[in-house]
Structures are given as structure tokens and as C-alpha cells.
C-alpha positions as a LaTeX table, in Angstrom:
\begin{tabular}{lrrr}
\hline
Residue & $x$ (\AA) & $y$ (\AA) & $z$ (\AA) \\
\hline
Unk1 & $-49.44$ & 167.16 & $-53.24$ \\
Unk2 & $-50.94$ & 169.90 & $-50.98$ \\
Unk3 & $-52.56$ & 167.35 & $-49.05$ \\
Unk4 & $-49.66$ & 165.09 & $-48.28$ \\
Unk5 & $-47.63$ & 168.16 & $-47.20$ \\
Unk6 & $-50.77$ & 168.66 & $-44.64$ \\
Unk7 & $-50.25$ & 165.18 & $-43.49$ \\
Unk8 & $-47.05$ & 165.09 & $-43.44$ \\
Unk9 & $-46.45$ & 168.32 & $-41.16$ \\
Unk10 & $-48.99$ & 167.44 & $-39.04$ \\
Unk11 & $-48.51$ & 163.80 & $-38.93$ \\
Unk12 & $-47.03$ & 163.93 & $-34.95$ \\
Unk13 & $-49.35$ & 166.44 & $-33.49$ \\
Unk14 & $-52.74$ & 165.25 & $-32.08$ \\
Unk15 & $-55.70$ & 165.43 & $-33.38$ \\
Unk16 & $-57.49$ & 167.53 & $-30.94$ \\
Unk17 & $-55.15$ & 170.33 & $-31.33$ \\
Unk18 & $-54.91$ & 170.45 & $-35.11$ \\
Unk19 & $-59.10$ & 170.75 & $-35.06$ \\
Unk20 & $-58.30$ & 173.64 & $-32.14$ \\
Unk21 & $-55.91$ & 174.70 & $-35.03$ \\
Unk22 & $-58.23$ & 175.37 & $-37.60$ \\
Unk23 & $-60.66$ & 176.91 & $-35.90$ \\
Unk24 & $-58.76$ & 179.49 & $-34.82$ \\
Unk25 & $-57.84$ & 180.35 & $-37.96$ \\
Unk26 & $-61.03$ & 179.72 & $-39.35$ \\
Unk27 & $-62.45$ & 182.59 & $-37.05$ \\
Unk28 & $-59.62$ & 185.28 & $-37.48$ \\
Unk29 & $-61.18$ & 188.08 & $-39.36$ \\
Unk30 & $-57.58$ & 188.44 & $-40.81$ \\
Unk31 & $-57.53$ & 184.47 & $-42.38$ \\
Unk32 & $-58.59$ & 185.15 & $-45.96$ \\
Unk33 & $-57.11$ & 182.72 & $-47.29$ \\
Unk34 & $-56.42$ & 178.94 & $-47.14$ \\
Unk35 & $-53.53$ & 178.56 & $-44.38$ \\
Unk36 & $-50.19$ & 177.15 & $-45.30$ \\
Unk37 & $-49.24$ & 174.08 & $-43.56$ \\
Unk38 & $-47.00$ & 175.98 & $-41.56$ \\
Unk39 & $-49.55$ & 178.11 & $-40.28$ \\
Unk40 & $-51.76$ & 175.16 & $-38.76$ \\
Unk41 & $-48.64$ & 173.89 & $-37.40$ \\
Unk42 & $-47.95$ & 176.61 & $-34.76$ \\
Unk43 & $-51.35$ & 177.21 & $-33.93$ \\
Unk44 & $-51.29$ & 173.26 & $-32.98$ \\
Unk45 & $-47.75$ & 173.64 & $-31.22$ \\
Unk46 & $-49.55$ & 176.49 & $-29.34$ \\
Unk47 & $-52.41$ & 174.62 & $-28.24$ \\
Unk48 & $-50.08$ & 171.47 & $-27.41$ \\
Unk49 & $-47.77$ & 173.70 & $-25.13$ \\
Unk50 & $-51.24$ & 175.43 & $-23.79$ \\
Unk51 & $-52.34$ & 172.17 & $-22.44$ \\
Unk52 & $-48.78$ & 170.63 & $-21.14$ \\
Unk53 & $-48.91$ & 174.04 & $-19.14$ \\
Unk54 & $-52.13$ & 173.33 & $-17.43$ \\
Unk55 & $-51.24$ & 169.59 & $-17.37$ \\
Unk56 & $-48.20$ & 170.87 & $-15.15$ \\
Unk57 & $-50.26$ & 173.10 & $-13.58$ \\
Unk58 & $-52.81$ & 171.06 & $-12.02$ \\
Unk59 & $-50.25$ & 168.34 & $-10.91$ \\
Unk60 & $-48.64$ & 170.69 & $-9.07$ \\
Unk61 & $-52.22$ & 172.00 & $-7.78$ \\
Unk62 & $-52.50$ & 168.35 & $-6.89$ \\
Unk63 & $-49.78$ & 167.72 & $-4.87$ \\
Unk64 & $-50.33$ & 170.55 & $-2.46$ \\
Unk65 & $-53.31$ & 169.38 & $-2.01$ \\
Unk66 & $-52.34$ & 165.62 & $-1.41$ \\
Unk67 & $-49.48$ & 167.37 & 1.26 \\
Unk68 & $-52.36$ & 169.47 & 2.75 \\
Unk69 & $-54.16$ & 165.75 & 3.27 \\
Unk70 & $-51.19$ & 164.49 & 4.99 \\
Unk71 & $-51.01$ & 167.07 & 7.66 \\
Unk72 & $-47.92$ & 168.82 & 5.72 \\
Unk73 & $-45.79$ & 166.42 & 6.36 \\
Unk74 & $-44.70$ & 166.25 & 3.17 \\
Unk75 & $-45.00$ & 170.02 & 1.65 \\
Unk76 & $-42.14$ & 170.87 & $-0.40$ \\
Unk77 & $-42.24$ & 167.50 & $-2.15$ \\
Unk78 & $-40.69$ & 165.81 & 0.33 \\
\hline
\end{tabular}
């Protein structure tokens, strides 16, 4: 049952950021124990919002850049 419960909890996020997940818990000298589903889920969520940040981040980075090819012409997103 405590397996399914994994699964199922975890079942949308993606893989990379449930193994991110667990080893951050793995390596926090407070994790003593085996971590509630729960627990793995917001770590995840974290890493999932950590990377739609930079995602955002570096399109952004991106565009200035592509307005800086044009001459300017087309800073402010126009």
C-alpha cells in the first residue's frame, strides 16, 4: 500500500525532479527517517517551480538579446 500511495502522489510530477527530491532529503542531516509521500512531494514541487523560474528566466534573457540583434527595434517586446 505504501508504494501505491508513492505512485500515486507522485504520478504527475517528472521524473527528474522526484530523483532531485530524494536526494535532498537523502542528504539532510535532519532526514532520519523514511519520508512520507508528502514530503517528496514538495521537495519535487520545489524543484519543478525552481526550473519554470529559470525556464522564464532565460527566455526573457533571450529576447533581449534577439532585440539587441535587431538594432532595438523591437526592445520592449514590441
Amino acid at each position: 500500500m505504501l508504494i501505491e500511495d508513492y505512485c500515486l502522489d507522485l504520478a504527475e510530477l517528472p521524473a527528474w525532479a522526484i530523483a532531485r527530491a530524494c536526494n535532498k532529503y537523502r542528504r539532510d542531516s535532519k532526514s532520519d527517517f523514511f519520508p512520507r509521500p508528502g514530503k517528496i512531494l514538495k521537495l519535487a514541487n520545489d524543484a519543478v517551480s525552481a526550473y519554470r523560474n529559470d525556464v522564464l528566466l532565460l527566455k526573457r534573457l533571450a529576447n533581449q538579446v534577439q532585440s539587441l540583434g535587431d538594432g532595438g527595434h523591437n526592445a520592449g517586446g514590441c
